[in-house]
N, C-alpha and C positions, 0 to 999 in steps of 0.2 A: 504494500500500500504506500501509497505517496505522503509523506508529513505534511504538505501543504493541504492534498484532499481532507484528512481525518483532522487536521485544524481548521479548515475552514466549515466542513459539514459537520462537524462532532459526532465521525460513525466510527463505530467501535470495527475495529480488524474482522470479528467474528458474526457480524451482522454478513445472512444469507447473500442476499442484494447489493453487496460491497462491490462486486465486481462490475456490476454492469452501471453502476452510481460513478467509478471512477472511470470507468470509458465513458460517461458522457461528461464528465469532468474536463475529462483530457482535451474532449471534440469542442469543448464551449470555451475552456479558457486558455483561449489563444489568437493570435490577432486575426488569422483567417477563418476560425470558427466562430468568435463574436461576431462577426461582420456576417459571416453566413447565417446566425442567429439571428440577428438585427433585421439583415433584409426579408428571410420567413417572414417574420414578425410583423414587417411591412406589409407585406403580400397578402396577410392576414389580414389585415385592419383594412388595407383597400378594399379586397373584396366584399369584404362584412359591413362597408358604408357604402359602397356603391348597390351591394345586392339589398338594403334596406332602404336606398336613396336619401340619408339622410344630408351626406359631404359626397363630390366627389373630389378623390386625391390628385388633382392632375398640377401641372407646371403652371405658375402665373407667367403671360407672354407680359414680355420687357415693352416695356414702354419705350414710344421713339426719344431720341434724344433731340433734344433744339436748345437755341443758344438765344439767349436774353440779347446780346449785341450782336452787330454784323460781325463776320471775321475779320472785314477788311478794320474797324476802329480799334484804337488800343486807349487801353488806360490815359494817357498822354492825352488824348484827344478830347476827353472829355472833362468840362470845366467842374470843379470842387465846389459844392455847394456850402454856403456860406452861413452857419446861423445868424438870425439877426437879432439875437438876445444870448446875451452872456451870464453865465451862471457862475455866482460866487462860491466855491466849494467851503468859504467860513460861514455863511450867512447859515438862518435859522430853516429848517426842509421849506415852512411855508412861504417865505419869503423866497427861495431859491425856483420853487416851482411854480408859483406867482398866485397861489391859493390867497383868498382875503381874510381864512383863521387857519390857526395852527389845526392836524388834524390831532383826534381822539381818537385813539386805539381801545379804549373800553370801551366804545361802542360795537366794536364787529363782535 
């Protein structure tokens, strides 16, 4: 018996069904038998919500790509817009964000 198997399942050496518990031990944990686990597993659940039509499992198609600007502009070409109010970072919040009272936060 493998010490890994009998430590991770706590079966006793003399347990009938020992044998066939670490060959599926062996078949599952390994990177090409997880992976063969995993996708069953897949195969499983699609069928089982496609044949109930609850989901079905398919690909989302990618969306096209487009571009906010031409290719032809660059950064450069376009002018920096400019705030036309200046914010004091000493002043008090309501006066900075041009509120006419302070706000109450006991209120929310």
């Amino acid at each position: 018996m493998s010490q890994e198997f009998l430590r991770r399942t706590k079966t006793k050496e003399s347990d009938p069904h020992a044998r066939q518990r670490l060959r599926e031990f062996l078949q599952v944990f390994t990177p090409k038998g997880t992976m063969a686990m995993e996708l069953e597993r897949q195969a499983e659940n699609k069928s089982l919500y496609n044949s109930l039509q609850l989901a079905s499992v398919t690909h989302v198609p990618r969306s096209p790509e487009f571009r906010l600007t031409e290719e032809t502009s660059s950064a450069a070409d376009v002018p920096a817009e400019q705030s036309s109010t200046t914010i004091n970072p000493s002043a008090p919040l309501h006066e900075a964000t041009g509120l006419d009272a302070p706000l109450d936060f006991d209120d929310f």
